[in-house]
C-alpha positions in Angstrom: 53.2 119.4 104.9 54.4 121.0 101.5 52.6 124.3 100.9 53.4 123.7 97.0 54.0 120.3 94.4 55.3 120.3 90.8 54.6 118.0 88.7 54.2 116.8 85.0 57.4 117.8 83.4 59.5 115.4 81.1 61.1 115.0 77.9 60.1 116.7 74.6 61.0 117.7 71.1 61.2 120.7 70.1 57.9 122.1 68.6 56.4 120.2 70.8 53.6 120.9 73.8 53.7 120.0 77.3 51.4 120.9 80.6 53.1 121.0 84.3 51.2 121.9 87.6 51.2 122.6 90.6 48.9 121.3 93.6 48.9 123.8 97.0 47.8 121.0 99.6 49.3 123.3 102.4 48.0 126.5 101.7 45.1 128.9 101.2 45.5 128.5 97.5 42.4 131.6 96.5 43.9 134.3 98.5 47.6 134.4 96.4 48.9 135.7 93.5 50.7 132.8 91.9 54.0 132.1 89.2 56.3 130.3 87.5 60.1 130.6 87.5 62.5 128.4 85.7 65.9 127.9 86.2 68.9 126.8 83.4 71.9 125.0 84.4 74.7 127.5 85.3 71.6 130.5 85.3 69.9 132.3 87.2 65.9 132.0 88.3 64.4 133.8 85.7 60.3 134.9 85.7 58.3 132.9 83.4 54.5 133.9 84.2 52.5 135.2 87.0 48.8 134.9 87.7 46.5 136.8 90.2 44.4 135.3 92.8 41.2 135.4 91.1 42.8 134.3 87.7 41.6 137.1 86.0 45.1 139.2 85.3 47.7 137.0 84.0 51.4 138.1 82.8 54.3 136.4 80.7 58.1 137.1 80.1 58.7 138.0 76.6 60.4 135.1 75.7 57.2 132.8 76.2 54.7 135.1 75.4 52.3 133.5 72.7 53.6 130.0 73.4 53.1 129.7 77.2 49.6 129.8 79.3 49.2 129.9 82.9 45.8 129.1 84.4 44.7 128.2 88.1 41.9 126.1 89.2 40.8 128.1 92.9 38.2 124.8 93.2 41.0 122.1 93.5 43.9 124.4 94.2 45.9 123.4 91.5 47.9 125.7 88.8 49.6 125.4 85.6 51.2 126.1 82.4 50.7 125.4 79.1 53.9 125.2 77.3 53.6 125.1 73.4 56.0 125.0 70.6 58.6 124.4 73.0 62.1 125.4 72.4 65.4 123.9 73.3 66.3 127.3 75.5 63.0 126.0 77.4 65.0 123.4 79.3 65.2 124.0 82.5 63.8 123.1 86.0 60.2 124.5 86.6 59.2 126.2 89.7 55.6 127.3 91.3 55.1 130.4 93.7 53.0 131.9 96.1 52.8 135.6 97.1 50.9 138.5 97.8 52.8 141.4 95.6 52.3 140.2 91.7 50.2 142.8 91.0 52.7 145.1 91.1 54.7 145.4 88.1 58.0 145.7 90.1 57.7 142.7 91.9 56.2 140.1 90.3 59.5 138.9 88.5 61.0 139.5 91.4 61.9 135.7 93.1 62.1 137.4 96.6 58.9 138.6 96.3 57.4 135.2 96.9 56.4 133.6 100.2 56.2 129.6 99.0 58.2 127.7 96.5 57.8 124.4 95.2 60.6 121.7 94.4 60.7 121.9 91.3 59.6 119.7 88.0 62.6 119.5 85.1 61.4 119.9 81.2 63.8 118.8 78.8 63.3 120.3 75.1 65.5 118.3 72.5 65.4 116.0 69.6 
């Protein structure tokens, strides 16, 4: 079974908003700390937002901060972003993650750090 399973990305223009998630069927959603990556053609995974188990303590990258919203519903183990006034640079393929360490501030951008990934869901920002 797949611990973790994006979905809800697609095509947009920029300025525009868009909301993907992420459904944990396979794990014991409540007890992890949880994120988003993304990943650019010809880049690197790159940190995007991270989220403690209880939802309370939430943390962006700069470059979304003020436009992006992660949230996490521990009832119906599902998480997600809110993605608003999208940018081109914002394409890319969307990840979801699972680990124990985000709380600490050197690991939580860290990909390694994480125990689950998802397969991905692609956003495309472009008129």
């Amino acid at each position: 079974q797949e611990q973790l399973v994006e979905s809800g990305g697609g095509f947009v223009q920029p300025g525009g908003s868009l909301r993907i998630s992420c459904a944990a069927p396979g794990l014991t959603f409540s007890v992890y700390g949880m994120a988003w990556f993304r990943q650019a053609p010809g880049k690197e995974r790159e940190f995007v937002a991270a989220i403690n188990a209880s939802g309370e303590g939430t943390w962006y990258a700069d470059s979304v901060k003020g436009r992006f919203v992660i949230s996490r519903d521990n009832a119906e183990n599902l998480l997600y972003l809110e993605m608003n006034s999208l940018k081109p640079e914002d394409t890319a393929d969307y990840y979801c993650a699972a680990g124990y360490l985000i709380t600490y501030a050197s690991k939580r951008d860290v990909p390694s750090t994480y125990l689950y990934w998802g397969q991905g869901t692609q956003v495309t920002v472009s008129s």
